[in-house]
C-alpha positions in Angstrom: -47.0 126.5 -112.9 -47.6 127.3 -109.3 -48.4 131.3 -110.5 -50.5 130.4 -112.7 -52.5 128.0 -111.0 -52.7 130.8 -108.4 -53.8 133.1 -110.8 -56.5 130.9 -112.2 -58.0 130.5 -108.9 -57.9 133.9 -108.6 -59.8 135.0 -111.5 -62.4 131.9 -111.2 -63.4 133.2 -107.5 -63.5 137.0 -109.1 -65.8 136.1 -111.7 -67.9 134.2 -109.4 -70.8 136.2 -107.3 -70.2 135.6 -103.6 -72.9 135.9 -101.3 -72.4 135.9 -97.6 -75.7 135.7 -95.4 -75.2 136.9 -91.9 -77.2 137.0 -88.3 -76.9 140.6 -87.1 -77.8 141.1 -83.7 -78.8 144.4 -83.2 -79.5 144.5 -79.5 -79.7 142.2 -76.4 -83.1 141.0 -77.7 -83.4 141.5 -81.5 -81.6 140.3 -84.7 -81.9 140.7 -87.8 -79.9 139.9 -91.5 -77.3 141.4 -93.5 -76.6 139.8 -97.1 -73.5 140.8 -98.8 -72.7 140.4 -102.3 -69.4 140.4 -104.5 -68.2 140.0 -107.8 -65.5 141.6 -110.6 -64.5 143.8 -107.7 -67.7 145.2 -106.4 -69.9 144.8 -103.5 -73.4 145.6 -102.0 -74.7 144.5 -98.7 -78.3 144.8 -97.9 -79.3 145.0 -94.4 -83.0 143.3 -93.8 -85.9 145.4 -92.8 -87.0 142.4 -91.0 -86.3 142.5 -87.1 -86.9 139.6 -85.0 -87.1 140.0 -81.1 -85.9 137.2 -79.3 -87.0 137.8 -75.8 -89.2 140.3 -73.4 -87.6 142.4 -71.5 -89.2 145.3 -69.0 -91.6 148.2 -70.4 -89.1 150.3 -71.7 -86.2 149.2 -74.0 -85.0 149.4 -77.3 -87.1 145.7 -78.2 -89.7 147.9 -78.7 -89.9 150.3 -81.8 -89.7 153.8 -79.9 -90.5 154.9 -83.5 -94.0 155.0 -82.8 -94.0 151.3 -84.4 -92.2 152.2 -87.7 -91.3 149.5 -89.6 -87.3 149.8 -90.3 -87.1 149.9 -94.2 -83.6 148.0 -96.0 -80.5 150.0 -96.4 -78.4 149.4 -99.1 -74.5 149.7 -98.6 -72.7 150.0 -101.7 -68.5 150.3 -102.6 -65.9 148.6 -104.7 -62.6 146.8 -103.5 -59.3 148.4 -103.2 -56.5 148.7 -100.7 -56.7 152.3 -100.0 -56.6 153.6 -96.5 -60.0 155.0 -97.0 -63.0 153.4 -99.2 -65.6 155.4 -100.6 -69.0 154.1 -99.3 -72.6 154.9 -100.8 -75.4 154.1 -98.5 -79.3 154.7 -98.0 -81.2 155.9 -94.5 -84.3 156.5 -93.2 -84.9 159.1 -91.3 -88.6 160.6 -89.9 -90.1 159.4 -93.3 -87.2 161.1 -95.5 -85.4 158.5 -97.4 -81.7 159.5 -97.6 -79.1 158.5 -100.2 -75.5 159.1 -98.4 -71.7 159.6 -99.6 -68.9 157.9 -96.5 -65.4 157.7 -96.9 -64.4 155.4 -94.2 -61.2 154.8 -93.4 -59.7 151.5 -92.7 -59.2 150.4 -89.5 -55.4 149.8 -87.9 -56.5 146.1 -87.7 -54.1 143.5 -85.8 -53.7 140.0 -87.0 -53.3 137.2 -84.8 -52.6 134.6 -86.5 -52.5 131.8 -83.7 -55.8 132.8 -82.8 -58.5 131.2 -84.8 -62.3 129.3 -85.9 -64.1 127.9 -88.2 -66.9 129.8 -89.3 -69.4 128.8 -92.0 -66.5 126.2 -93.0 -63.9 128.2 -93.5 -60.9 128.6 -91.1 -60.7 132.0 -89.7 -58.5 133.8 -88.3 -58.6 136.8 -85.2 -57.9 140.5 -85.7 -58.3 143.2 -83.6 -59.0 147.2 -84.2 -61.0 150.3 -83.8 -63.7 151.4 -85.8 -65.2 155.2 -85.1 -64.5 154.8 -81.9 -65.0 151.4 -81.6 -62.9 148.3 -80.4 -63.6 145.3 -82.9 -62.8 142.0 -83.1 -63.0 139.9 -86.6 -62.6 136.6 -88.3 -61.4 136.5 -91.5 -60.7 133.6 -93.6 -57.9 133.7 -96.0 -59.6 131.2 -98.4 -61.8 133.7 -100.1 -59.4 136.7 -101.0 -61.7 140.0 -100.2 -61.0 142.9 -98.4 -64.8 143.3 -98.0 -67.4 142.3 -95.0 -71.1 143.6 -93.7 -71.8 146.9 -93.5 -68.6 149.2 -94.0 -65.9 146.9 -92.3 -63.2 146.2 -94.9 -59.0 146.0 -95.1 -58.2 142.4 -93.9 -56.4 140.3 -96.4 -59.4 138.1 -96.6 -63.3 137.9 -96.2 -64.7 139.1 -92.9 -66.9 136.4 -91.6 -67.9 137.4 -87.5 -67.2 141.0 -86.9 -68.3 142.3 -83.6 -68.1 145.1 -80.6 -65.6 144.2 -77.6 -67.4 143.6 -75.0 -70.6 143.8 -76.1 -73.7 141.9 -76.7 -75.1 143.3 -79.5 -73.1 145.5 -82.7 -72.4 141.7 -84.0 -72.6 140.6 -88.0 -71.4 136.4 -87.7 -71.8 134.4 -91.2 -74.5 132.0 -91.0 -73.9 130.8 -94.9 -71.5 131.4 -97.8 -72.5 130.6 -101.3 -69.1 131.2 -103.9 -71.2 130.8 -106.8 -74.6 132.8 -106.1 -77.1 133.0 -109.2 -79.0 135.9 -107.7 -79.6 138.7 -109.6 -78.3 141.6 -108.2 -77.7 145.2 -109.7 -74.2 146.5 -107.6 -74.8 150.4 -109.0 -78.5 150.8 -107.8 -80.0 153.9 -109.0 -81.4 155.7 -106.2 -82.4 158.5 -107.4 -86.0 158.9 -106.1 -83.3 159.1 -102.7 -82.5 162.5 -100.8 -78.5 163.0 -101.6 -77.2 164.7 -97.6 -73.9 164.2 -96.7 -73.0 162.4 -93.8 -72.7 164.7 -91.4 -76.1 166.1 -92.2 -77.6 162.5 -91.8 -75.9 161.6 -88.3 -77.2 165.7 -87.1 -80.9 164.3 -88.1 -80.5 161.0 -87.4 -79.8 162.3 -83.6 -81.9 165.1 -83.7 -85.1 162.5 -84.4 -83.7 160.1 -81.9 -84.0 163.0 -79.3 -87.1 163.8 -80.0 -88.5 160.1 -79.6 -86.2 160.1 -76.5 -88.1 163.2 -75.1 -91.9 161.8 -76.0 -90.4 158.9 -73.9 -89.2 160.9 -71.0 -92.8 162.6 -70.9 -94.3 159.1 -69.7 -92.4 158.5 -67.8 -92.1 158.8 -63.8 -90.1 162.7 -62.7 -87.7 160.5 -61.0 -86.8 158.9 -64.1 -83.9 159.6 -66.2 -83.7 159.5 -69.7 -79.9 159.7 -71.5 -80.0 161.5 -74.5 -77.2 161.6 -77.3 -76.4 157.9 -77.3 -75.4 156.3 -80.3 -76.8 152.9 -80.5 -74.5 152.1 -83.2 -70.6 150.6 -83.4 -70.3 154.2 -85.2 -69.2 156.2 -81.9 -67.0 158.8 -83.1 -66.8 160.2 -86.3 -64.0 162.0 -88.2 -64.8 165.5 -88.2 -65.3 164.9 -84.3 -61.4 164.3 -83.7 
């Protein structure tokens, strides 16, 4: 009686849509959203082109859009559920005007549960694991009462949702649940068709991705003062090191 009840709860959560809203701070000073949607064993999480900037800082800093004022368009990040050691992502970019449509397989991080380590997040008791993401240190909460290997952007392979993911150390590189719906009415198409989309692999997109961020780096460093010094090749992402760099 017990298995089945178990496995009626099961299937009544799988055939639900889930939809996880979360506040993703992008930097010191701006945030933005991430909404992430699941059901019958697929996902899609749409980051907002919306950026909100909390608070002014000096002349130059990433608050402002060094992309001559761009606005930052959504990106779509698109997989199904499994408990493989790597899961095949498909997600959109943006890149100098070019709109790029992008294979990833990411493999799962060696996460560490503490289990006496925990908080309640959006009403549901979570609890703390550790890891390292590209190069990356993480730290996550994830709550055992919604069965998921799944969370924002390409974090997966905990034995439940991941409801506050987040950079060690850091104050910024942080996705934390502000609302969980477990039956969501939305509409939502999981296998998008983005065809009108440039197909690059992904280590074609991270060379232009960098290669554009250089050259808004160097218009930068042009007005500036000589004594100043501007760092080029940074990654402003919790994507530090990628495989093919090992």
């Amino acid at each position: 009686m017990i298995l089945l009840t178990l496995l009626f709860v099961s299937g009544l959560y799988f055939s639900q849509q889930i939809h996880v809203k979360y506040l993703r701070v992008l930097s010191p000073f701006t945030t933005s959203h991430e909404d992430l949607y699941i059901k019958n064993n697929q996902t899609i999480s749409i980051q907002d082109s919306i950026v909100t900037q909390n608070k002014l800082t000096g002349d130059w800093t990433m608050a402002v859009n060094l992309d001559n004022g761009k606005k930052t368009s959504k990106q779509y990040f698109v997989s199904d559920l499994n408990d493989d050691s790597e899961r095949n992502f498909f997600f959109t970019a943006n890149v100098d005007n070019r709109d790029f449509f992008i294979y990833d397989k990411v493999p799962k991080p060696g996460w560490k549960i503490e289990e006496d380590q925990t908080k309640t997040i959006a009403g549901y008791k979570c609890y703390k694991a550790t890891g390292t993401f590209r190069g990356s240190k993480i730290i996550a909460y994830f709550t055992k009462d919604l069965p998921y290997s799944a969370g924002p952007f390409k974090f997966y392979g905990l034995p439940g949702l991941i409801l506050d993911i987040r950079t060690e150390n850091k104050d910024h590189d942080i996705w934390k649940a502000e609302s969980v719906d477990v039956d969501d009415k939305s509409i939502i198409t999981f296998k998008p068709k983005f065809l009108n989309k440039e197909k690059i692999s992904l280590k074609d997109y991270v060379e232009a991705k960098e290669a554009h961020m250089n050259k808004i780096f160097a218009k930068v460093a042009e007005n500036l003062p000589k004594s100043s010094k501007v760092i080029t090749n940074q990654r402003f992402t919790v994507e530090q090191k990628y495989e093919w760099e090992k």
